[in-house]
Backbone as JSON, one array per atom type, in Angstrom:
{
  "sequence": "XXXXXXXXXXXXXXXXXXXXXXXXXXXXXXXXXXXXXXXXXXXXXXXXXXXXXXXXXXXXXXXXXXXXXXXXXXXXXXXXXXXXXXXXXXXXXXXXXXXXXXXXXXXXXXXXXXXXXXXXXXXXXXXXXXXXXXXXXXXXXXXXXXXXXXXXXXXXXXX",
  "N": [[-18.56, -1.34, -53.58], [-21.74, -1.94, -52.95], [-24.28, -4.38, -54.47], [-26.91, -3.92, -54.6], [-26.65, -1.16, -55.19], [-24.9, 0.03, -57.63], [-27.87, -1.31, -59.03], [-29.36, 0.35, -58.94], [-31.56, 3.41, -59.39], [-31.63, 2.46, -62.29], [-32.84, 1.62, -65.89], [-34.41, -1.49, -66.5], [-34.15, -3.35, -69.35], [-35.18, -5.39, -72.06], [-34.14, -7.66, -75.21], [-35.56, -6.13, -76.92], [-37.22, -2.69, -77.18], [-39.94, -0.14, -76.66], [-39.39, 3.27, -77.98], [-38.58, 6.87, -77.32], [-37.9, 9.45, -79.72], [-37.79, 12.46, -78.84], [-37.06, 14.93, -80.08], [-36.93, 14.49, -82.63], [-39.17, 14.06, -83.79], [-40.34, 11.81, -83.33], [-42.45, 9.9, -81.53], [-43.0, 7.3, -81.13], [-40.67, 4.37, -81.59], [-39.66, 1.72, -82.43], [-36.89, -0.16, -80.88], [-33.74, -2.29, -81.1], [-31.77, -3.61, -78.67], [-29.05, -3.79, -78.54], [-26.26, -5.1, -77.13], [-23.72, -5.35, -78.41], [-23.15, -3.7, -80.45], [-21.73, -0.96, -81.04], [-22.41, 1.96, -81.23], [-25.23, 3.75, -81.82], [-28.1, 3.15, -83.81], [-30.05, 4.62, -86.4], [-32.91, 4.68, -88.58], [-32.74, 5.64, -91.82], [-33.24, 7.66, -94.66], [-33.09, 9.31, -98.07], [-31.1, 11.44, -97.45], [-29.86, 14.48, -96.76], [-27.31, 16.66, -95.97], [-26.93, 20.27, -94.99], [-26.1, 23.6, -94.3], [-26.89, 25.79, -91.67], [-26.27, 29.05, -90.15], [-23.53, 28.56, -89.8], [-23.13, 26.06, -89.09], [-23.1, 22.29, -88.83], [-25.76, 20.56, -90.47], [-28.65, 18.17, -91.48], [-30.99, 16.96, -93.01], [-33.75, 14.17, -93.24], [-35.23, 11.83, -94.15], [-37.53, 9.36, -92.55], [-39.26, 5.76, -91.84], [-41.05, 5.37, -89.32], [-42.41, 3.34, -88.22], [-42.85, -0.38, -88.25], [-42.53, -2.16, -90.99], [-43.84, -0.43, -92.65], [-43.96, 1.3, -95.19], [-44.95, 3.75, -96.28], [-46.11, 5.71, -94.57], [-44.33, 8.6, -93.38], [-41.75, 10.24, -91.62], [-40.67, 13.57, -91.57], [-37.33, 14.51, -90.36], [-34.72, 16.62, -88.95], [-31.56, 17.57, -87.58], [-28.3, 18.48, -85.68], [-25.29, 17.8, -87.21], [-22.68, 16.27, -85.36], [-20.53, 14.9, -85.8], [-18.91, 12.56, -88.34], [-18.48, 9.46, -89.7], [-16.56, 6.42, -89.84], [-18.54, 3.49, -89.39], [-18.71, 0.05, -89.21], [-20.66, -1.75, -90.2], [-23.69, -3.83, -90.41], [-22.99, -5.77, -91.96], [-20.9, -6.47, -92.16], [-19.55, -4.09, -93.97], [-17.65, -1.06, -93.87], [-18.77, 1.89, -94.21], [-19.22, 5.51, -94.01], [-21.21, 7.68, -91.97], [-23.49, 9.87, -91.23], [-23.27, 11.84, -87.7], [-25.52, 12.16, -85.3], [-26.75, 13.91, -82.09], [-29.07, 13.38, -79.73], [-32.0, 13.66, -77.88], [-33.28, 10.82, -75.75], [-36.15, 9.02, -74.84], [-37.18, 7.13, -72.56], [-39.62, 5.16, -70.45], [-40.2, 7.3, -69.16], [-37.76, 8.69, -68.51], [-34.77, 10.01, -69.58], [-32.39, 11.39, -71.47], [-29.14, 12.01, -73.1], [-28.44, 10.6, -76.1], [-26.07, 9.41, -78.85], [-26.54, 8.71, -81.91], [-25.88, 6.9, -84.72], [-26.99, 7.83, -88.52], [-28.59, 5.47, -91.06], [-29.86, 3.86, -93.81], [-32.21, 1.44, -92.81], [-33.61, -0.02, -93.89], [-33.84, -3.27, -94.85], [-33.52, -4.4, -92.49], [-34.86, -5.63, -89.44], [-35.54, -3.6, -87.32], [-36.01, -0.43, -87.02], [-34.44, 1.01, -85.26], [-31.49, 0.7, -83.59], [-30.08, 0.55, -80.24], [-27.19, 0.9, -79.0], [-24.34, 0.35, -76.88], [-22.96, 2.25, -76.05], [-24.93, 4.3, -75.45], [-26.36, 3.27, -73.85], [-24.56, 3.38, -71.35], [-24.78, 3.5, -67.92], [-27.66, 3.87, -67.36], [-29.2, 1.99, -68.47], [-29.83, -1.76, -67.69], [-29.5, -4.56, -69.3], [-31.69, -7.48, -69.74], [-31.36, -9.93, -71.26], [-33.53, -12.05, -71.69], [-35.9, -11.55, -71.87], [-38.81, -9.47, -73.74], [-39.81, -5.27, -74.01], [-39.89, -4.71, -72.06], [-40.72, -2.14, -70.94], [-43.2, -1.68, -71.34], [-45.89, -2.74, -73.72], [-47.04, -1.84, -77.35], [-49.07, -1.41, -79.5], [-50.42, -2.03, -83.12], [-52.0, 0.32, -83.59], [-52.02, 1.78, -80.87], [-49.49, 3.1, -81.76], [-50.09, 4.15, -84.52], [-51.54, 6.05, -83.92], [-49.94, 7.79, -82.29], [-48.59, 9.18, -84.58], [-50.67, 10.12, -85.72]],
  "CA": [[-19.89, -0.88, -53.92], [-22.8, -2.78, -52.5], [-24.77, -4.75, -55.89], [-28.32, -2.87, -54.96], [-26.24, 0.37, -55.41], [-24.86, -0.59, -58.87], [-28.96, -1.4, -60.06], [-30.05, 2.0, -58.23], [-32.12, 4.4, -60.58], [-31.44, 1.79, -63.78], [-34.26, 0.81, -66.1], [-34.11, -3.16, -66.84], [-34.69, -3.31, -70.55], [-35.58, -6.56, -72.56], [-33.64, -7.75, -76.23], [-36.0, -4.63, -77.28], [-38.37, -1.93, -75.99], [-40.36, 1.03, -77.01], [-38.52, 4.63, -77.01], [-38.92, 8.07, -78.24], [-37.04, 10.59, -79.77], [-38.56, 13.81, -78.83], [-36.36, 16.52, -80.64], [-37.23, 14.3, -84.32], [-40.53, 13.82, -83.83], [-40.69, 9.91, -83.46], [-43.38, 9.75, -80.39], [-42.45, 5.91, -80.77], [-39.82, 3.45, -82.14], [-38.94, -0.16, -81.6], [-35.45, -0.26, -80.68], [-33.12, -3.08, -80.86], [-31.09, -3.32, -77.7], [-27.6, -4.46, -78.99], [-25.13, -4.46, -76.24], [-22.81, -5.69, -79.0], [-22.92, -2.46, -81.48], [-20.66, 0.28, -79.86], [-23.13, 3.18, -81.15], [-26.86, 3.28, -81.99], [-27.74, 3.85, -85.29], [-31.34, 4.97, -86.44], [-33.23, 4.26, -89.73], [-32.75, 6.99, -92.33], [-33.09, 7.61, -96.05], [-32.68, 10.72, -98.19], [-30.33, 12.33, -96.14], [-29.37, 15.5, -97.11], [-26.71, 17.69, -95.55], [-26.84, 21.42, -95.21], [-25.25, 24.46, -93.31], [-27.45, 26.71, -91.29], [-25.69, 29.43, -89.13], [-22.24, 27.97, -90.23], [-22.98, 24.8, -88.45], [-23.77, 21.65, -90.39], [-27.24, 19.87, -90.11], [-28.81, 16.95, -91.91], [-32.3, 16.43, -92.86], [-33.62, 13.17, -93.69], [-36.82, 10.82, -93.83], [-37.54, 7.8, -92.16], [-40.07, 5.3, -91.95], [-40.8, 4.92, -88.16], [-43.57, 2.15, -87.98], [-41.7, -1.34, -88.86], [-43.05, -2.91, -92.33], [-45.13, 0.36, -93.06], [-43.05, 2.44, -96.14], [-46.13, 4.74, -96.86], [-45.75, 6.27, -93.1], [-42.96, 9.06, -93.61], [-41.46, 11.56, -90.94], [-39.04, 14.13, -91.84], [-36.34, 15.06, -89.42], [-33.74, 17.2, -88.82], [-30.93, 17.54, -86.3], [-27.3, 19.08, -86.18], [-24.43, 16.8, -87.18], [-22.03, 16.25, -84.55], [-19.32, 14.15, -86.56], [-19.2, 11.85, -89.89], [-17.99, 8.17, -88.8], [-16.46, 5.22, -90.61], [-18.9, 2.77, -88.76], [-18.74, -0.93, -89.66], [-21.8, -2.04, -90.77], [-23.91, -5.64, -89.84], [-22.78, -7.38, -93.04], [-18.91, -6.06, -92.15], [-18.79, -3.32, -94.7], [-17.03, 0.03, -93.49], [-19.47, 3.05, -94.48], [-19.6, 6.91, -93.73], [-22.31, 7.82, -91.59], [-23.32, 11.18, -90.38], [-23.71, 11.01, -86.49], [-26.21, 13.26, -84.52], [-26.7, 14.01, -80.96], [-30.52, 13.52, -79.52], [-32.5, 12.83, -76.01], [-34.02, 9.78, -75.86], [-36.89, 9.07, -73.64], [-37.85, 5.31, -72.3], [-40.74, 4.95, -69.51], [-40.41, 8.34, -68.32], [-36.4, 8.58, -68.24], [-34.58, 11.12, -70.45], [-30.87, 11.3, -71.73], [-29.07, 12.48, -74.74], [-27.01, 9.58, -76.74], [-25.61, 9.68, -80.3], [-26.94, 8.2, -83.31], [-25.7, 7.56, -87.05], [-28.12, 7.72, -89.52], [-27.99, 4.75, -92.13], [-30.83, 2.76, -94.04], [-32.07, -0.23, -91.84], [-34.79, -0.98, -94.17], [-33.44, -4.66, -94.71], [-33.64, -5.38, -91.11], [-36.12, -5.9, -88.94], [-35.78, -2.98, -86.6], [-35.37, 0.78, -87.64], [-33.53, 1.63, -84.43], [-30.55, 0.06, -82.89], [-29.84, 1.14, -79.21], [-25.78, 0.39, -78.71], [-23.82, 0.41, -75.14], [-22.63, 3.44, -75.26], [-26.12, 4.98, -75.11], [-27.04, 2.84, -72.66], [-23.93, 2.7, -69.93], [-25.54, 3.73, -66.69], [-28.72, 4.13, -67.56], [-30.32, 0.42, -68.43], [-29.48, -2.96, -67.26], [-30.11, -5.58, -70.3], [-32.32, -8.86, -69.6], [-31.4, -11.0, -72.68], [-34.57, -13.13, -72.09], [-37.31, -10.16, -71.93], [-38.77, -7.94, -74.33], [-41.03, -4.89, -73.64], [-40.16, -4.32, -69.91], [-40.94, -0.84, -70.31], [-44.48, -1.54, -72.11], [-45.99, -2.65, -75.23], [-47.58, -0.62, -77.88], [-50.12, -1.7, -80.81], [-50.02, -0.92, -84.28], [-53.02, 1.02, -83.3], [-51.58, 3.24, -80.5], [-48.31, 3.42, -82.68], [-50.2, 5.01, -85.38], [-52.72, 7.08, -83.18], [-49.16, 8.88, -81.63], [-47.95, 9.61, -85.34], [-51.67, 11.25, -86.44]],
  "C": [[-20.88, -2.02, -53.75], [-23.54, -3.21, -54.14], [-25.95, -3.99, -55.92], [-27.85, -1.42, -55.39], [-25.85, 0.39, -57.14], [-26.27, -0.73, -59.62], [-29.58, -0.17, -60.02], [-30.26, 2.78, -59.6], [-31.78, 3.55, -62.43], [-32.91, 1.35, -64.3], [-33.7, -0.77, -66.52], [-34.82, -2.86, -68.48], [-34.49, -4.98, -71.03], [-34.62, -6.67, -73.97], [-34.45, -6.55, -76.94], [-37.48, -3.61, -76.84], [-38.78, -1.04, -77.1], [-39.59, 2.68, -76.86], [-38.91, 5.72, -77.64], [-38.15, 9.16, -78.39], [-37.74, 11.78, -80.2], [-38.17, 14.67, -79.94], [-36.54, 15.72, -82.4], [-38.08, 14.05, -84.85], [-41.01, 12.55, -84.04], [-41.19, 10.21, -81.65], [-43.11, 8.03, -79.79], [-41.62, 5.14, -81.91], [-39.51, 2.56, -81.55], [-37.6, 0.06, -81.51], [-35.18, -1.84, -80.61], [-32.38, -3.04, -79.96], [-29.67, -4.74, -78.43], [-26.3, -4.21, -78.04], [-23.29, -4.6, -77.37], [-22.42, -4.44, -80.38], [-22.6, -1.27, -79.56], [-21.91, 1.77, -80.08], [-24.56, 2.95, -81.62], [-26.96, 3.79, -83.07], [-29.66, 3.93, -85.49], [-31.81, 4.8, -88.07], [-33.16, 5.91, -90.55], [-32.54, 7.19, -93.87], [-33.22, 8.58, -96.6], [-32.21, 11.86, -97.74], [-29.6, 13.45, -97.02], [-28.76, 16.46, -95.89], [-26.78, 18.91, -95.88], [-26.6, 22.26, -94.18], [-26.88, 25.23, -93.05], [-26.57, 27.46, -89.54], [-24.23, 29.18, -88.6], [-22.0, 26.83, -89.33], [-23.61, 23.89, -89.77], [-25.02, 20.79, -89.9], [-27.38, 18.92, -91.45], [-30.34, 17.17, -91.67], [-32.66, 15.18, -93.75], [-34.96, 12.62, -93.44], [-36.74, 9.33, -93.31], [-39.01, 7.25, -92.23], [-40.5, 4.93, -90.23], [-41.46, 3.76, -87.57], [-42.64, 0.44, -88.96], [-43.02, -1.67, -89.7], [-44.32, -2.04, -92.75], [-44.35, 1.46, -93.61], [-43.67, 3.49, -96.27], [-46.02, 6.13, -95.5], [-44.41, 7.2, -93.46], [-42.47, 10.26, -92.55], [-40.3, 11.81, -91.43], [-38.52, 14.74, -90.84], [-35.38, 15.75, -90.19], [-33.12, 17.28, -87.61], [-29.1, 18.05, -86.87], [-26.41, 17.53, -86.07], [-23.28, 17.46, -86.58], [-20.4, 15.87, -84.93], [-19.68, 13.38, -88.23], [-18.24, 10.9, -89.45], [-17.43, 7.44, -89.9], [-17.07, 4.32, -89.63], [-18.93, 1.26, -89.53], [-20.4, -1.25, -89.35], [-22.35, -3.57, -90.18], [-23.24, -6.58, -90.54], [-21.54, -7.23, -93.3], [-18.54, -5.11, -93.09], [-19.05, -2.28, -93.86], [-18.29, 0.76, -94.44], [-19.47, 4.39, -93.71], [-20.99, 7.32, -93.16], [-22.62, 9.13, -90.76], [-23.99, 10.76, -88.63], [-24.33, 12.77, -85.59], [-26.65, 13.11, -82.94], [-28.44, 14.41, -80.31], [-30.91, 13.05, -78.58], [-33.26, 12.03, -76.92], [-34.98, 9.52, -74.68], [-37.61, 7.59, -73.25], [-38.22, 4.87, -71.03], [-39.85, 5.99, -68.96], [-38.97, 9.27, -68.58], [-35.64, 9.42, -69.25], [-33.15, 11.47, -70.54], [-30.65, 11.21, -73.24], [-27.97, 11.21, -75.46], [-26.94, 10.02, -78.16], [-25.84, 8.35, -80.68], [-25.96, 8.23, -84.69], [-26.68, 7.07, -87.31], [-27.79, 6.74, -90.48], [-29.61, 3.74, -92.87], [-30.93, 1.64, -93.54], [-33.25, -0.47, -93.02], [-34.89, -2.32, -94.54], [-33.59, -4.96, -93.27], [-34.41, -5.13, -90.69], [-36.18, -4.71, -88.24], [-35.45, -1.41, -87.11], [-34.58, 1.34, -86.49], [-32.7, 0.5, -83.88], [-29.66, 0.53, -81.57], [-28.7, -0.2, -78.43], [-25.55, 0.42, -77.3], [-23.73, 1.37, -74.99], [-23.99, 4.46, -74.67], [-26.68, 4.73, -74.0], [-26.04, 2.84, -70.78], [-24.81, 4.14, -69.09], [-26.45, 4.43, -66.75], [-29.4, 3.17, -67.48], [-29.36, -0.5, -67.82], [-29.98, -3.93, -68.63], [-30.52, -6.95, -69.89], [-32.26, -9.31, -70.73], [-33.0, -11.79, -72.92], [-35.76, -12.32, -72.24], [-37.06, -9.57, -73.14], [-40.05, -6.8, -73.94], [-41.27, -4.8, -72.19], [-41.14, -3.23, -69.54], [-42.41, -0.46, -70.69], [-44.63, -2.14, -73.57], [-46.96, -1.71, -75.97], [-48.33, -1.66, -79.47], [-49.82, -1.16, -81.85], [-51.27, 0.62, -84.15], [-52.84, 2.19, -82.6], [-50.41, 3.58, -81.31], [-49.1, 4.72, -83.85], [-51.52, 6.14, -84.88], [-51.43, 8.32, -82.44], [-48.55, 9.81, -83.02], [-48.77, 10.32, -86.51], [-51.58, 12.81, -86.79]]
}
């Protein structure tokens, strides 16, 4: 396989970018690009499970604007599984895991999420490998390939 064929149709992403998850109503989120977390995990607090249609779903609130608690969207989405995912600070936790497109400069593909409180860390999203194989390319030294965004348009998409 020739190497230009291999970069063909990839976006180049930076240590982190802008993205959006249409189907939960986040217009924008910072992502962390972690090639080193196996799944992506998304910020999420009062998570409540419930059946509709004898499937199981999950609704939950997040904060989507980093270091702005007052800001609140509520989602929903069907749960796909329930994980033992290891955690940043090495503890094992239960995490419900949901299935959602993601959209980053234009580009559109469905990866899986668990839901877990990031509000200790800096980023409310964490965008793993698996989400990303053949789709991005990661530049360690970049961030913001795909654009940057203000707190200004940030909170003008979430009016």
């Amino acid at each position: 396989m020739k190497h230009s064929k291999l970069f063909e149709d990839k976006l180049v992403v930076g240590w982190h970018e802008w993205c959006a998850l249409p189907k939960l109503g986040l217009p924008a989120i910072k992502a962390k690009i972690d090639t080193g977390a196996k799944t992506s995990s998304l910020h999420a607090f009062d998570i409540k499970p419930y059946k509709k249609n004898h499937k199981n779903f999950v609704k939950f609130d997040m904060h989507p604007i980093q270091g702005d608690n007052d800001l609140i969207v509520q989602c929903r989405a069907e749960v796909i599984d329930i994980r033992n995912v290891m955690s940043s600070n090495g503890h094992k936790e239960k995490r419900f895991v949901i299935l959602t497109p993601i959209e980053l400069n234009g580009k559109r593909w469905e990866i899986e999420m668990t839901l877990s409180n990031r509000d200790p860390l800096a980023f409310r999203m964490l965008l793993g490998r698996e989400a990303m194989e053949r789709q991005v390319i990661v530049d360690p030294q970049r961030i913001n390939c795909q654009g940057k965004m203000s707190k200004r348009q940030q909170y003008a998409l979430y009016e």
